[in-house]
DSSP file (Angstrom, degrees, kcal/mol; ACC not computed):
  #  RESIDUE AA STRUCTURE BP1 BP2  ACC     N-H-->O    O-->H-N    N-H-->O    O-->H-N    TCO  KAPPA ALPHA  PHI   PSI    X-CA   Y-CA   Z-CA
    1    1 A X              0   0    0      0, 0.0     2,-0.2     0, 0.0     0, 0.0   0.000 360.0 360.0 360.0 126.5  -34.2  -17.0  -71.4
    2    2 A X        -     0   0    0      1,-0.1     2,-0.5     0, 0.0     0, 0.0  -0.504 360.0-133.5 -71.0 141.8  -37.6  -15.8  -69.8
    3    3 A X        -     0   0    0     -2,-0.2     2,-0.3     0, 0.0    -1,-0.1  -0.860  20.8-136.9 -92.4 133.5  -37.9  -12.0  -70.6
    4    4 A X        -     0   0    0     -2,-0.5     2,-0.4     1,-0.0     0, 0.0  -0.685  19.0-125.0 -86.7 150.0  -39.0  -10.4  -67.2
    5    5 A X        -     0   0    0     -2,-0.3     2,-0.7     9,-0.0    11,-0.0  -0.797  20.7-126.9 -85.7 140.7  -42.0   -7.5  -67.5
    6    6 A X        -     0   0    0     -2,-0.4     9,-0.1     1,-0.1     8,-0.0  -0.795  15.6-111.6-116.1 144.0  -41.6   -4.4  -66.4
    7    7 A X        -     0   0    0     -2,-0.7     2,-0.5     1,-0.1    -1,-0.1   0.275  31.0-153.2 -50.9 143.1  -43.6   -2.7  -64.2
    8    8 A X    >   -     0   0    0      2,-0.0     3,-0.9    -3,-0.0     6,-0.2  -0.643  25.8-101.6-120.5 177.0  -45.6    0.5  -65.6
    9    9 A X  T 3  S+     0   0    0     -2,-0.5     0, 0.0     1,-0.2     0, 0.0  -0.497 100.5  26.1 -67.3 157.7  -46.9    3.6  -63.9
   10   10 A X  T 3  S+     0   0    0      1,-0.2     2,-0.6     2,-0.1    -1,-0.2   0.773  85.6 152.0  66.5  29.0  -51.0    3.5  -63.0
   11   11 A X    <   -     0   0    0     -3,-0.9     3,-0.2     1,-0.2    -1,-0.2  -0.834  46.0-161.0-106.8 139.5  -51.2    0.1  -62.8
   12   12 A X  S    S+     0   0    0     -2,-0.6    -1,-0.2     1,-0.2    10,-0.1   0.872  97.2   7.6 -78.7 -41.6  -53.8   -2.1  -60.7
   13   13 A X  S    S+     0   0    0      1,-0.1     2,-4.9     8,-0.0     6,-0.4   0.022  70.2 171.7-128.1  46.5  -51.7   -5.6  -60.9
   14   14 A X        +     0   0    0     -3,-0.2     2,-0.3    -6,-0.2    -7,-0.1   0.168  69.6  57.3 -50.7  16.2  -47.9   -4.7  -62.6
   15   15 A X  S >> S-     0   0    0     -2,-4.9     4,-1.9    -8,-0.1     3,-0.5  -0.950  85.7-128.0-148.8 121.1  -46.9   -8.2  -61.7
   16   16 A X  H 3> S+     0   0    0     -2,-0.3     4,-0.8     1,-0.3    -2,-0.1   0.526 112.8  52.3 -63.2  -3.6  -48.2  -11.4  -62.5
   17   17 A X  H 3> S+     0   0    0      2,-0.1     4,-2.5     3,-0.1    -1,-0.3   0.725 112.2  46.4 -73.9 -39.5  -48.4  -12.5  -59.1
   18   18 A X  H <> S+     0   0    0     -3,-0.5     4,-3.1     2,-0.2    -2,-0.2   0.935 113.2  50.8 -66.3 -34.0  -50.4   -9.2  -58.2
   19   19 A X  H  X S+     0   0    0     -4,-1.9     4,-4.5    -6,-0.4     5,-0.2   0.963 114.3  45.7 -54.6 -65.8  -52.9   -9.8  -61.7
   20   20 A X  H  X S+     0   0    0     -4,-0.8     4,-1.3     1,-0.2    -1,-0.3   0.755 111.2  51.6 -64.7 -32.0  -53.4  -13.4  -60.3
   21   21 A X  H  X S+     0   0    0     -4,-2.5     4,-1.3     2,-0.2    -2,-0.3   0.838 114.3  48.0 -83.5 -34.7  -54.0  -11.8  -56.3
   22   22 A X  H  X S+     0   0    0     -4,-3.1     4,-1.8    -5,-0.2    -2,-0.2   0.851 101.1  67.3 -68.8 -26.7  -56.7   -9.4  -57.8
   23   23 A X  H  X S+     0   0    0     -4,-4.5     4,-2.3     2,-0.2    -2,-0.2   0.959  99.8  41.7 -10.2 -91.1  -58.0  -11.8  -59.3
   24   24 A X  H >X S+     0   0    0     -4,-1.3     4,-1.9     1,-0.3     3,-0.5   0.948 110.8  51.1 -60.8 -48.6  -59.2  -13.5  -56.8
   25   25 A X  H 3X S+     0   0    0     -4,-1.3     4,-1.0     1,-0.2    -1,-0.3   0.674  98.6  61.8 -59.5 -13.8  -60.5  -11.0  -54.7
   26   26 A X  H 3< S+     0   0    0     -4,-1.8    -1,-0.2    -3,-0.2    -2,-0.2   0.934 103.1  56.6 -78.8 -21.9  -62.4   -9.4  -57.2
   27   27 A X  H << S+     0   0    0     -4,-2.3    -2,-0.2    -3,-0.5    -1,-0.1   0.917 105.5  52.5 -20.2 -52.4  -64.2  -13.1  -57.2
   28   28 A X  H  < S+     0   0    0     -4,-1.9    -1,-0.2     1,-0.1    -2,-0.2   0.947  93.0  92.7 -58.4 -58.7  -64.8  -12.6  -53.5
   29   29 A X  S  < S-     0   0    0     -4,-1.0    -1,-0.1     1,-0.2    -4,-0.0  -0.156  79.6-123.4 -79.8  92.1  -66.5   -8.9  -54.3
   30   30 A X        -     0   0    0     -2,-0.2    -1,-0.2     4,-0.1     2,-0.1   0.282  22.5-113.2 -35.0 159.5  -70.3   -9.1  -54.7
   31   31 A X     >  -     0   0    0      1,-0.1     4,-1.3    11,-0.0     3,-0.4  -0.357  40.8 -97.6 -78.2 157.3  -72.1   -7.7  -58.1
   32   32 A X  H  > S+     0   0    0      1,-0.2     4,-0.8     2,-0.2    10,-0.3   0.608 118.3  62.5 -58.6 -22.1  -74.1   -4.8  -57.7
   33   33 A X  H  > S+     0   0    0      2,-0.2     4,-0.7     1,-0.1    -1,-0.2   0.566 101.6  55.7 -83.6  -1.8  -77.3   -6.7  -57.4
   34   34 A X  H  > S+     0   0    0     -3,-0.4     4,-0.8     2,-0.2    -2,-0.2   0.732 101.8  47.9 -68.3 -21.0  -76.2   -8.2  -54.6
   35   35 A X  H  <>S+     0   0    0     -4,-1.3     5,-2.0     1,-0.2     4,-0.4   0.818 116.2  58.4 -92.5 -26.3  -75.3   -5.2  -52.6
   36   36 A X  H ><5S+     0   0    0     -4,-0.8     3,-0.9    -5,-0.3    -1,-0.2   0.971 103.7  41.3  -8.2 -77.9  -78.7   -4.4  -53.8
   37   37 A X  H 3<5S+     0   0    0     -4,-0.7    -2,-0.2     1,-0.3    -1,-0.2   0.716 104.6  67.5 -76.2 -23.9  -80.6   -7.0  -52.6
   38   38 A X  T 3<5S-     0   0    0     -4,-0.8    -1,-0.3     2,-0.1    -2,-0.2   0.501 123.3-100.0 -83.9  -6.8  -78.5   -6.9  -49.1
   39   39 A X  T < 5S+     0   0    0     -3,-0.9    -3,-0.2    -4,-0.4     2,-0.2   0.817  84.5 122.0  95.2  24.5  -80.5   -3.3  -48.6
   40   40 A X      < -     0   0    0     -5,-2.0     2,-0.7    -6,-0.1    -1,-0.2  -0.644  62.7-113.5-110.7-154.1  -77.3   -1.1  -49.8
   41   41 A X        -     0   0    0     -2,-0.2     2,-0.1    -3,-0.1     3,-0.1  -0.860  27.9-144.7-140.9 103.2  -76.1    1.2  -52.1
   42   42 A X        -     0   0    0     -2,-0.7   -10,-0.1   -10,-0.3   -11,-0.0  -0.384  36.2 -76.6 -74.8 142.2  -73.5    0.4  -54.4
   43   43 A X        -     0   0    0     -2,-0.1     2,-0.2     1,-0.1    -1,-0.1   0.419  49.8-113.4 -55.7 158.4  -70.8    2.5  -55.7
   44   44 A X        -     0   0    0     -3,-0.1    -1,-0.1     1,-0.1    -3,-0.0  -0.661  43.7 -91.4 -76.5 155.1  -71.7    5.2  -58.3
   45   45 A X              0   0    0      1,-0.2    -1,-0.1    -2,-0.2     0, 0.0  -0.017 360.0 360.0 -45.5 160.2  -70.2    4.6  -61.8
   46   46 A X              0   0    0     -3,-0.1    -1,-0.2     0, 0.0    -2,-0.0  -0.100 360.0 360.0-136.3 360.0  -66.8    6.4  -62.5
């Protein structure tokens, strides 16, 4: 029997299909020396 996870509160991916779709788009998402180098100004630190 698989044991399901369950979702928790404050979470960025709470599913392992969602984990696996942020995933990839954070791939897509340039570094900060790229948005550099492209002449902008990349987010401030949190």
């Amino acid at each position: 029997m698989k044991a399901e996870l369950k979702s928790t509160e404050n979470s960025m991916a709470p599913t392992e299909e969602d984990m696996i779709k942020l995933g990839e788009d954070m791939e897509k998402m340039e570094t900060n020396a790229q948005v550099i180098e492209n002449g902008m100004v990349p987010d401030p630190v949190q």
